[in-house]
Structure formats: C-alpha cells, structure tokens
C-alpha positions as CSV (number, residue, x, y, z in Angstrom):
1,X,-10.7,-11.3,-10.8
2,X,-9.2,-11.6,-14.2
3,X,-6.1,-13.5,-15.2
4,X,-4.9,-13.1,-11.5
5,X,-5.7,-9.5,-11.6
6,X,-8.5,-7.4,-9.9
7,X,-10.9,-6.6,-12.4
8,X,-10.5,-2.8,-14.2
9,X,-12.6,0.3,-12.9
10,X,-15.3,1.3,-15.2
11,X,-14.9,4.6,-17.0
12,X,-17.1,6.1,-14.7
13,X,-15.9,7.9,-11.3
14,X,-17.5,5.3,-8.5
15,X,-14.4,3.2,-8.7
16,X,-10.4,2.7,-7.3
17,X,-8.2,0.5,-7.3
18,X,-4.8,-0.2,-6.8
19,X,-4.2,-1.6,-9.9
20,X,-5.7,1.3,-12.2
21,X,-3.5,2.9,-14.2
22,X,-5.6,6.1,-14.3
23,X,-5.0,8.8,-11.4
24,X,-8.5,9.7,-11.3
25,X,-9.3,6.0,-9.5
26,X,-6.2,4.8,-8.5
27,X,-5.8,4.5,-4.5
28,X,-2.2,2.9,-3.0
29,X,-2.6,-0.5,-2.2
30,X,-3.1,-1.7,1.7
31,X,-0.1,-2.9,3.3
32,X,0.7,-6.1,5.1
33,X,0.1,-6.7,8.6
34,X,2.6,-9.8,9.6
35,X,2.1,-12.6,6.9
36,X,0.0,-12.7,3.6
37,X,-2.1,-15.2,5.9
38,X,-2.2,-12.8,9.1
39,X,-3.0,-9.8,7.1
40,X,-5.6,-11.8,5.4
41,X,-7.0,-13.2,8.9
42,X,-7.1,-9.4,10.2
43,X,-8.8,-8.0,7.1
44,X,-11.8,-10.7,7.3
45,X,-12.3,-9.3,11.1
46,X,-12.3,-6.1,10.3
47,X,-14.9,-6.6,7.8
48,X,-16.7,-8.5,9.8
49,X,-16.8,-5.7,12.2
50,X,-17.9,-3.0,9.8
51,X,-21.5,-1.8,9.4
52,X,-23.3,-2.7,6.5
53,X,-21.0,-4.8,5.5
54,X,-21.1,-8.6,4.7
55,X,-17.8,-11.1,3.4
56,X,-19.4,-12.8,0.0
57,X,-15.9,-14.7,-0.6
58,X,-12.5,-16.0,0.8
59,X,-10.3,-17.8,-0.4
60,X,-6.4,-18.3,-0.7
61,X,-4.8,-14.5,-1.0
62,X,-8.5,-13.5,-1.9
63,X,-11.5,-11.3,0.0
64,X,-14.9,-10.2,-1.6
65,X,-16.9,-8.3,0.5
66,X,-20.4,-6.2,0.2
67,X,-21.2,-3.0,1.4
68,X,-24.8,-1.6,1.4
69,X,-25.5,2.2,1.9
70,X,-27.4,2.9,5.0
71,X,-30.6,4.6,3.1
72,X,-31.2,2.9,-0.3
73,X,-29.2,-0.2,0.2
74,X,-26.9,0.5,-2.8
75,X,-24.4,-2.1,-2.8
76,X,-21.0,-1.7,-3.2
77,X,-18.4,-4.5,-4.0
78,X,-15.1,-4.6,-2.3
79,X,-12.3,-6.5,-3.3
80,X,-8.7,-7.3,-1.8
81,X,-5.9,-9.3,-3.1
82,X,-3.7,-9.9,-0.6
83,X,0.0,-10.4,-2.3
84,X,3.2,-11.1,-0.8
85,X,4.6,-7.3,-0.6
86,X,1.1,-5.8,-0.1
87,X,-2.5,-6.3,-0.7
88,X,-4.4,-4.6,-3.9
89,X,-7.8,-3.5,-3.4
90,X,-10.8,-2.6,-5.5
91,X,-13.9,-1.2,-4.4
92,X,-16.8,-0.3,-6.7
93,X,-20.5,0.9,-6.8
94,X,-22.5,-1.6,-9.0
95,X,-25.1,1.1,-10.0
96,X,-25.0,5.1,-10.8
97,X,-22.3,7.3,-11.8
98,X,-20.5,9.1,-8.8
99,X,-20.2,7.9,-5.4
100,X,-19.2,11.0,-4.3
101,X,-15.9,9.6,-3.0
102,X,-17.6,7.2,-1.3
103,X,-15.3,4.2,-2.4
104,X,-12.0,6.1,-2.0
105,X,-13.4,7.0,1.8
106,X,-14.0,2.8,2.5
107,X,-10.5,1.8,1.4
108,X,-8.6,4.5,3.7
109,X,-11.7,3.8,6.3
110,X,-10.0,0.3,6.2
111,X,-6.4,1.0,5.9
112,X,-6.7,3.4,9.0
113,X,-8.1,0.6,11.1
114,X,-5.6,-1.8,9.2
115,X,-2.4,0.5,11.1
116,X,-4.1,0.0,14.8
C-alpha cells in the first residue's frame, strides 16, 4: 500500500484493481458482507480455503495473500482493502507479461464465493 491506497498496476496486462483508473485493469471492487470486520473475517476463510493459496498479512482493514500457479509455481500477490462502503482489491502477477486473465478470473473467483 501507498499513502492508504493499494499500490498502482504496472503497465503491463497481468494486473486489476479496483482502484485503477485505466479500463484495461480495472475490476469493481468486492462488496461488504455484514461489517468491515465480518467481511474481513469471511475473506481470510475464504482464502484460507483456496488452493494454492497462502494469507502473507492481516491487519486492521488490510489482507495480503499469495497465490502460486499449479505447474510453475508463479506467484501471484493479492491484495484487499476492506473500506467502510466496500473492499478494493488488487491482484497481480510478480513476473511475465500476460496472465491470460488469470487475475481478473481470481477476484470474481472470490467475489462469487464472497455472495454465498
């Protein structure tokens, strides 16, 4: 995070965010589920639950998690900032160029199971 913010995408196209201003990476941000604290609470299960995937960070209104690919263990880093109207996310590959959509596929992976 930067200045309270998630950090921006890189110019390449193996990023979103919530908070990116460019169309290309930006995804709509997760909603709430109850409180900031509840929704924050659900989210750490949820990753906890996911395959591949390991929570690095948590802290007030703050999630960092890491995803590895299932072949060459390319990690991804996740990110969720969980606000008082909604929760930003960022999720982005650490190395190469495309993700294929990867990262875009991960956030609504999680805001599907996030609505059930």
């Amino acid at each position: 995070m930067i200045d309270g913010r998630l950090a921006p995408c890189p110019q390449s196209p193996n990023c979103v965010s919530s908070q990116a201003s460019d169309e290309a990476q930006r995804i709509e941000p997760l909603p709430l589920k109850g409180s900031p604290s509840q929704t924050q609470a659900l989210l750490a299960r949820l990753l906890a639950d996911e395959p591949r995937a390991r929570l690095i960070e948590q802290d007030a209104n703050y999630l960092r998690a890491e995803f590895s690919s299932r072949v060459l263990r390319f990690v991804d880093d996740v990110e969720f900032l969980i606000g008082e109207q909604a929760v930003d996310v960022r999720s982005a590959s650490r190395l190469g160029y495309s993700d294929l959509g990867v990262n875009r596929k991960r956030i609504e992976h999680l805001r599907q199971r996030l609505g059930e």
